[in-house]
N, C-alpha and C positions, 0 to 999 in steps of 0.2 A: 645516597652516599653517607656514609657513617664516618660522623668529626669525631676526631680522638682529644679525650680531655685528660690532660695531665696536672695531678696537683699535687707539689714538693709541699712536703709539711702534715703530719697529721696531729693537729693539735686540734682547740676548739671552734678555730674559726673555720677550718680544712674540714670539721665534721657537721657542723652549720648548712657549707657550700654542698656539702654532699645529698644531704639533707633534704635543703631547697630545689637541688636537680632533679633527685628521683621522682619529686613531689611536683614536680613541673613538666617532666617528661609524662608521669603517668596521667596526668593530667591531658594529657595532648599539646602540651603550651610550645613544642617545636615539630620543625616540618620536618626533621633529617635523625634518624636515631642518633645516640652519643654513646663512643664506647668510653666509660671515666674509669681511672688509673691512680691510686691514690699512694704515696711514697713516702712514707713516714720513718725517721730515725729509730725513734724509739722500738723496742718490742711491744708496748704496751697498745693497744686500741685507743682512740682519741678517750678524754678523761675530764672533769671538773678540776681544774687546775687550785680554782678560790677555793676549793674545798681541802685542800691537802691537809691544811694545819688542822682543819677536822680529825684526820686519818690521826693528824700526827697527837691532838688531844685526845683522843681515842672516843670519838663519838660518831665515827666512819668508819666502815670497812674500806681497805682499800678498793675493793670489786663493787663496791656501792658507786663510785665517783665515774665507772665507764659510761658513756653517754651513747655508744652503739655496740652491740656484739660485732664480732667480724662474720658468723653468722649474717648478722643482717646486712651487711655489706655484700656476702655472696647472694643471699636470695634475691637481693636488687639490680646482679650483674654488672653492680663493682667490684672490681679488682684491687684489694687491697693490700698493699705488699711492709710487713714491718721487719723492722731491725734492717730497712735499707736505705743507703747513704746517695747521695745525689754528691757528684762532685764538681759535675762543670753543664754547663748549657751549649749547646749548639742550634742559636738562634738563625745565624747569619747563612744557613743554608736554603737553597730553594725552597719553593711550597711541596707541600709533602715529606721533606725530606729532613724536616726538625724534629731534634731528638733531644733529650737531656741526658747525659751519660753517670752510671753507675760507679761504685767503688771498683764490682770487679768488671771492668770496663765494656758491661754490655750497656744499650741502648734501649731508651720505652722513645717510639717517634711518638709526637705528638703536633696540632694542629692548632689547637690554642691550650696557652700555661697560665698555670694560676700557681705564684710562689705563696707559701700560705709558712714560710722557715721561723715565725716568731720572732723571739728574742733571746738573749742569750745571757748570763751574769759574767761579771768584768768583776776579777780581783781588787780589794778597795789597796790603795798605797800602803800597807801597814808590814814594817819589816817584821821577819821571822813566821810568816804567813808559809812557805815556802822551803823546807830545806834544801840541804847542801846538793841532793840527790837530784833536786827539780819534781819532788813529790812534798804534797801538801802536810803539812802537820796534823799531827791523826785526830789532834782538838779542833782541828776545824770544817766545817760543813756548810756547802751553798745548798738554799732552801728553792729549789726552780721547777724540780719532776718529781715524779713517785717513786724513783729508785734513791732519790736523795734524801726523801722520807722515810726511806723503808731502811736506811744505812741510819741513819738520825736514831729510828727507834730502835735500832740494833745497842745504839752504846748508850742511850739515855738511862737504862738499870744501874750502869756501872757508876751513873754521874752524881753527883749533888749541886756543882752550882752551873749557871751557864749564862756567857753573853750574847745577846742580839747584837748586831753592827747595822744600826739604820731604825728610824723611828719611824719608820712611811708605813703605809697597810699594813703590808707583808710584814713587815718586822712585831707591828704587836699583834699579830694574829699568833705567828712563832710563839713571840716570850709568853703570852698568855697560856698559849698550848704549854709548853714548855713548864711553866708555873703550876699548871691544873694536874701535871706525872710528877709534879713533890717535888722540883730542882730550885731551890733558890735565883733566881734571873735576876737580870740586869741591864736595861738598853741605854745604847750608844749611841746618841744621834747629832752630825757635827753642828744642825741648825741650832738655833736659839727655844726653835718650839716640835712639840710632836707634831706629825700628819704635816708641816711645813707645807708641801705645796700643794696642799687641798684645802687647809683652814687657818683660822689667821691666829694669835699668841693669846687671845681669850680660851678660846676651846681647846686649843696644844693644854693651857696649863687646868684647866675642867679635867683633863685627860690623863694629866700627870699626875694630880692625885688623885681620881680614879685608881689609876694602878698601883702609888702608892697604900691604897687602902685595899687593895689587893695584896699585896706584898710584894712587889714589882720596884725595884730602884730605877729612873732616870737620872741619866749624865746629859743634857743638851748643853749645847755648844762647847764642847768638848770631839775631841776626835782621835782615836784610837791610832798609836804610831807604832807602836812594837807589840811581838808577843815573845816573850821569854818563857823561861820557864816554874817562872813565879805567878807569872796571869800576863792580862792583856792592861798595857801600861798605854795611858792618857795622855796629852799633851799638855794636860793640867797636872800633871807629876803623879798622879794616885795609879796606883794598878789596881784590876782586880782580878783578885784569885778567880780560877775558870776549870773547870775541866771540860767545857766545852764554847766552841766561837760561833757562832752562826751568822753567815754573809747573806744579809737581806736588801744589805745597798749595793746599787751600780748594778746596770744592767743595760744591756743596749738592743736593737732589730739586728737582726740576723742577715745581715747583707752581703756576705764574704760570695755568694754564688751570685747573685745580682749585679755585683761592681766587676767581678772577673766574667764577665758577660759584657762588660760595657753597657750596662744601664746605667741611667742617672742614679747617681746613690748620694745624700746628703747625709743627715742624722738616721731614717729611712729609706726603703724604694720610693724615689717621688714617682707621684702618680697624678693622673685629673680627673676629673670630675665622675671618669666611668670607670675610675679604678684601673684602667690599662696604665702600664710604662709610659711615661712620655716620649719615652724613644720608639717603642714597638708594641704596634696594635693587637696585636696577639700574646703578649705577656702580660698577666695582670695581678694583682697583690693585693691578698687580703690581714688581716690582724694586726700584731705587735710589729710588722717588721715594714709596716706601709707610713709613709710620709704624705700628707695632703693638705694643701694648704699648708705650705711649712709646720705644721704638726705631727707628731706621732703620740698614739694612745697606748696604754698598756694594759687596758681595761675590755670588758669581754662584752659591753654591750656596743661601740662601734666596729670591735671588731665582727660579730653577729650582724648587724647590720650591712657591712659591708658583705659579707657573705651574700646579703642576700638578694646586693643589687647586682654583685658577680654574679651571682646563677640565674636572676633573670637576662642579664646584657646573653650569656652562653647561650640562652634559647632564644635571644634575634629580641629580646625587649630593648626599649631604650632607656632605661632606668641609670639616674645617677646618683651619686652619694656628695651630700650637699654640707658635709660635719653629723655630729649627733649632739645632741643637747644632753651631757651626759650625766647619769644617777650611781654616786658610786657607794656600795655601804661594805662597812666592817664585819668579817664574821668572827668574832670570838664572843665566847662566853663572857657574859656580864660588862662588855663592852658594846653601847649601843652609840655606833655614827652612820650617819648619810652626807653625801656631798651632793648638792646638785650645780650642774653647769663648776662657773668658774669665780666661786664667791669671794678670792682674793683681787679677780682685777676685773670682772663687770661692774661696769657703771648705773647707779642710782641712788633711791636712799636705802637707807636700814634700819630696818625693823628688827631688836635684839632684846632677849630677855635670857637673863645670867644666873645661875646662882650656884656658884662654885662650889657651899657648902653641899647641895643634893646632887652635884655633880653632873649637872646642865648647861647646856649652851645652847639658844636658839637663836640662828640668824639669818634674815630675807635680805636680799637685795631688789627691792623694787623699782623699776621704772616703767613709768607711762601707765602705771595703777596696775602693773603687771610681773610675776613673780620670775626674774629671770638668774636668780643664782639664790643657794642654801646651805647652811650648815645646819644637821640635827646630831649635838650629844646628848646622851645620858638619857633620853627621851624621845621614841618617836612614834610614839601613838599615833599623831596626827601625819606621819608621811604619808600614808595612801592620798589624802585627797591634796596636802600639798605637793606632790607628784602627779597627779591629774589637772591643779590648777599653771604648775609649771610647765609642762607640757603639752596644753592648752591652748597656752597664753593667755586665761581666762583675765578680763581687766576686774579687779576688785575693787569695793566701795572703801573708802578713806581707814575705815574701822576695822576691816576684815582681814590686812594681814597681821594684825597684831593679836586679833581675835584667834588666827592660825598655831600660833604661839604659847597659848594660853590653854591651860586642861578645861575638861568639858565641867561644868557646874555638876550637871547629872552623867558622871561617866558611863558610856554605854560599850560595849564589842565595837570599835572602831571599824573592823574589818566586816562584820556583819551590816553596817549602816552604810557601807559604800554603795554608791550607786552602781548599776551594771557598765556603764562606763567607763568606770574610774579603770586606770589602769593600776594592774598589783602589781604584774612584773616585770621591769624596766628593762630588763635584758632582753627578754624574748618580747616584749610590748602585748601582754595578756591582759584582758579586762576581766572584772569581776565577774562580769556577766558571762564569760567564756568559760571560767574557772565555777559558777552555780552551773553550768549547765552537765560538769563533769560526776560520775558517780565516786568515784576514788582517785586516792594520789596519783596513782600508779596509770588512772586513766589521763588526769592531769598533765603530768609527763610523756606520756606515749605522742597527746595529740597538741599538747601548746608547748612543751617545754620548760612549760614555768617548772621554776625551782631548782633547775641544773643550770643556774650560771649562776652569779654570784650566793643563792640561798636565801638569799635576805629575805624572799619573798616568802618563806615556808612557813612559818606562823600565819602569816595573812591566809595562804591560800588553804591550811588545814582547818581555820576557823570556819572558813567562808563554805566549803566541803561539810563541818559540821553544824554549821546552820539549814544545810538543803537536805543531809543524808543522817536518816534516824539513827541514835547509836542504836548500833545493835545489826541496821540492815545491811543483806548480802551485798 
């Protein structure tokens, strides 16, 4: 009998899940064929989201950033349906007879759901954001999809200066992009320090002038209350001139179909330990819009993960998702950061070397002779292997995390000296040794994934491709 698998959402954790099925079914890894159903908003094919500000610094194509043709979704006999809206759920119907209904109010049944709806951005408090009309002011732009990109580069020719609203990732990947097309920028951020709740007020201010030496103004702790039409005016009294606002703070999970369902719904869909609803065993949630452990991430390698324990439980595994021990890095130009884990509130000591003038921050949180939280600015030569001993849990000799810290006496290809162990890419969990064994990018891609989630890994993984593959050879 053939279960029908329905997944609302086609983003990157929706293309993950898809991903892991077919690669599971064709495997033989279930006993019952799956007809899968995939139901996604956008027009667009699922996509590299971390990548956009790529697009938008113009070192991407947009059509670079798809992560499957829809092509490849018909040859593997999914059914994949875009620019289609999901409005309401019909859980609470007999077996067989559960369905999720459409905008124009037809029905996909399905047998088991996987909400996979993300997240969504939330206007910050700031009046004149908004006219008279209930339409946005034409200066201003949320930075969240590729059509929001693609309207961004539309007006950026016309622009010279422009503000970021938020100093998290997302906003200096923006103002940097923004900066590298010739616009004078400016970021907003109402914390005290940049990256607030990734790194703590040493590394925010490494960062801050970082960018000032780029040409980039911060305002932190300040917080944007009006926009006129003189610029967007501060709570500290200063305005600044704008002809463009860019909204990179506030954002929430996407739970407007999950609560009018009557699922639990908190900050996300709470879920346990197998990623099902806690109300119902046949509803399960994966990426931005999933609450676990009183947590929600907005980051793409638990969400990937989680994919992948959902498409195992689909084919009858009993696989659960236990957190992820997470690696987050920065993609913009001449901005170099990594977070590991949670270096603001895990417990041990620290291991830190500063030097604000080269625009560096390095710092471990060790406990029990073991690396379990990190910040890397301005420098991260050495993440590959503190990323292998972080996710390890390798216990270290008294010397060696600070030895981690410190450039190599005789610098060598960092990424060429890893061992085939080490892991490169934290998002799809690829070892070096997976990534020598491959002949090209493009073969890299096809069969591990590295390098289509966050990117960070793409310098490691093209060194390490030209360390095994002769230049030159086919």
């Amino acid at each position: 009998m053939t279960e029908r698998i329905v997944v609302v959402g086609h983003g990157m954790a929706s293309a993950r899940l898809v991903e892991e099925l077919v690669t599971r079914v064709s495997a033989g890894s279930t006993a019952e064929p799956l007809q899968v159903t995939v139901l996604g908003e956008e027009r667009h094919p699922a996509y590299n989201r971390v990548l956009l500000s790529a697009v938008l610094e113009g070192t991407h194509r947009p059509g670079a950033l798809t992560l499957r043709a829809p092509e490849w979704y018909a040859a593997h006999g999914v059914d994949l349906r875009l620019g289609t809206r999901v409005v309401d759920l019909h859980r609470d119907r007999p077996a067989g007879q559960r369905a999720v209904e459409l905008a124009d109010r037809t029905e996909v049944p399905y047998d088991r759901l996987v909400l996979a709806t993300g997240a969504i951005p939330t206007l910050p408090p700031i009046r004149g954001l908004v006219r008279m009309d209930g339409t946005l002011d034409p200066r201003v732009h949320a930075f969240r999809g590729l059509d929001d990109c693609a309207r961004l580069l539309d007006v950026v020719p016309s622009a010279r200066r422009a503000v970021v609203v938020g100093g998290g990732l997302l906003g200096l990947q923006v103002a940097r992009a923004l900066a590298i097309r010739g616009l004078a920028t400016e970021i907003v951020e109402g914390g005290e320090h940049l990256l607030r709740s990734q790194v703590d007020a040493k590394a925010g201010a490494v960062l801050r002038r970082s960018l000032a030496r780029l040409g980039t103004q911060v305002y932190t702790g300040a917080r944007a209350v009006r926009l006129t039409d003189e610029g967007l005016r501060l709570d500290n009294g200063v305005t600044l001139e704008t002809d463009l606002v860019v909204l990179t703070a506030g954002g929430r999970p996407n739970v407007n179909l999950a609560r009018r369902a009557g699922l639990t719904v908190r900050r996300g869909i709470v879920v346990g330990d197998d990623l099902a609803s806690v109300d119902d065993p046949h509803v399960y949630a994966v990426g931005d819009c999933v609450e676990h452990d009183s947590l929600t991430h907005g980051f793409v390698t638990p969400a990937w993960e989680q994919a992948s324990v959902v498409a195992a439980r689909l084919v009858g595994d009993d696989a659960v998702y236990d957190g992820h021990r997470l690696v987050a890095r920065l993609r913009a130009t001449d901005l170099e950061v990594a977070v590991l884990g949670d270096p603001l509130h895990e417990p041990g000591e620290v291991v830190e070397v500063s030097n604000p003038i080269t625009g560096t921050h390095r710092r471990l949180v060790v406990r029990d002779g073991r690396i379990v939280a990190g910040t890397l600015v301005g420098d991260l030569s050495r993440i590959g292997v503190i990323t292998q001993h972080f996710d390890r849990g390798t216990v270290l000799g008294a010397r060696e995390a600070g030895a981690l810290l410190l450039p190599d006496v005789a610098p060598r290809p960092a990424e060429v000296a890893l061992p085939d162990e080490a892991e490169v890419c934290a998002c799809a969990g690829v070892s070096a040794g997976r990534i020598r064994a491959c002949n090209s990018l493009e073969e890299v891609r096809e069969t591990t994934r590295a390098t289509t989630g966050c990117g960070g890994c793409t310098g490691t993984v093209t060194a390490l491709l030209g360390a095994v593959v002769p230049a030159g050879a086919p």
